[in-house]
N, C-alpha and C positions, 0 to 999 in steps of 0.2 A: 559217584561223587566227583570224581575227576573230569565226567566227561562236562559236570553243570559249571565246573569252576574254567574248565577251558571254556566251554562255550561263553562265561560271563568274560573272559578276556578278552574272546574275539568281539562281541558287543561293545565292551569299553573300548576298544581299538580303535572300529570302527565309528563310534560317537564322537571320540577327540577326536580323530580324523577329518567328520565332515565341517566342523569348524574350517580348520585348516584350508580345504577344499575350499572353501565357500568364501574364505577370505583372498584367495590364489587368484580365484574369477574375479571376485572384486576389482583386484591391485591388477590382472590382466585387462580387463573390461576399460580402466581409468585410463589406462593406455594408448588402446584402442580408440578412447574418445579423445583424447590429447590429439594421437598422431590424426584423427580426420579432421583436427580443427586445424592443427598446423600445417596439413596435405592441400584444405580449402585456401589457404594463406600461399599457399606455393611452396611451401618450404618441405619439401619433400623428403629432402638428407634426414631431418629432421624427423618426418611421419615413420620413416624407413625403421628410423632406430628406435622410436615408441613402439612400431610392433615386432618386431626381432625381441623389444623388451618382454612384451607381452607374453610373446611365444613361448619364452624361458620362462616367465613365471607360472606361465598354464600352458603344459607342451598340447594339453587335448581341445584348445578353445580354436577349434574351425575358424570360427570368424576372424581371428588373429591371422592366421594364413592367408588367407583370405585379400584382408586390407594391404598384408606385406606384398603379395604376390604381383596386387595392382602398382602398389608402390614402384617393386622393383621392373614390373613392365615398365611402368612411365620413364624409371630413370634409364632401359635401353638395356639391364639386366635380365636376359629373355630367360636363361638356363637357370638362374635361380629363381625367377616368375615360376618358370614351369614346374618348379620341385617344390615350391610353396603352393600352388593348385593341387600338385598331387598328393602333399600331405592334408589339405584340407578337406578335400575329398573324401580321402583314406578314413578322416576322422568323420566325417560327416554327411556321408554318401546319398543321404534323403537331401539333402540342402540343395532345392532350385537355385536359388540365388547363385549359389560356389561354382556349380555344374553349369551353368548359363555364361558368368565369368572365362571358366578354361576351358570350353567350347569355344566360345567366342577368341579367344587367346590361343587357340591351337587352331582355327579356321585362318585367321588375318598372319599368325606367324607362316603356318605351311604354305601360304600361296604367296606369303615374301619369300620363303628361303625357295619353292618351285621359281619363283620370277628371277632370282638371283644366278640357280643353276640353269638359264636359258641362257644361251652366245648371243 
C-alpha cells in the first residue's frame, strides 16, 4: 500500500512539475528571441542581459549560453565567453552548432593571446 501511494506522489510530482518546466523554456526561449532581435539592432548591452535572463530562468537551455557566450565575445568579454561555451557544452555536448561556436572561439582567441606573448 504504501509503496502505490508513494509511487502516486512521485507521479503527481513529477506532472505538476513538467508544467512548470515547460513554461521555464518558454519565458527562457522569449528571451532568447528578444536578445537576437536586439543583438541584430546592435544593441548588445541589451542582447547580453536578455540572455544572462534566460539563463536564470532555465539554467539547462544550451542554447541560452550559447547566444550569451557570442554576446559577451562581441563585447570583448573573452573569460566569461569561454565559461558560457563551456557551460553550454557541458549541457549539450551533441549540439554542432555550440561545439562549432567555441572551437571557433578558442582557435581565433589562442593565436590572439600566442601573438600577444610574441616580443
Amino acid at each position: 500500500m504504501f509503496s502505490r501511494v508513494a509511487a502516486s506522489v512521485v507521479l503527481l510530482a513529477a506532472a505538476s512539475a513538467a508544467p512548470l518546466y515547460a513554461d521555464a523554456r518558454n519565458d527562457a526561449k522569449a528571451q532568447v528571441a528578444f536578445g537576437i532581435d536586439v543583438a541584430q539592432k546592435g544593441l548588445w548591452r541589451e542582447a547580453i542581459y536578455r540572455w544572462e535572463k534566460a539563463t536564470e530562468i532555465d539554467p539547462t537551455y544550451a542554447a541560452a549560453y550559447n547566444d550569451l557566450a557570442v554576446g559577451y565575445e562581441h563585447e570583448g568579454q573573452l573569460e566569461k565567453a569561454r565559461k558560457a561555451y563551456e557551460k553550454a557544452v557541458e549541457i549539450d555536448p551533441g549540439n554542432t552548432q555550440i561545439r562549432q561556436n567555441f572551437e571557433l572561439f578558442k582557435e581565433i582567441n589562442d593565436r590572439t593571446a600566442t601573438a600577444k606573448e610574441r616580443p
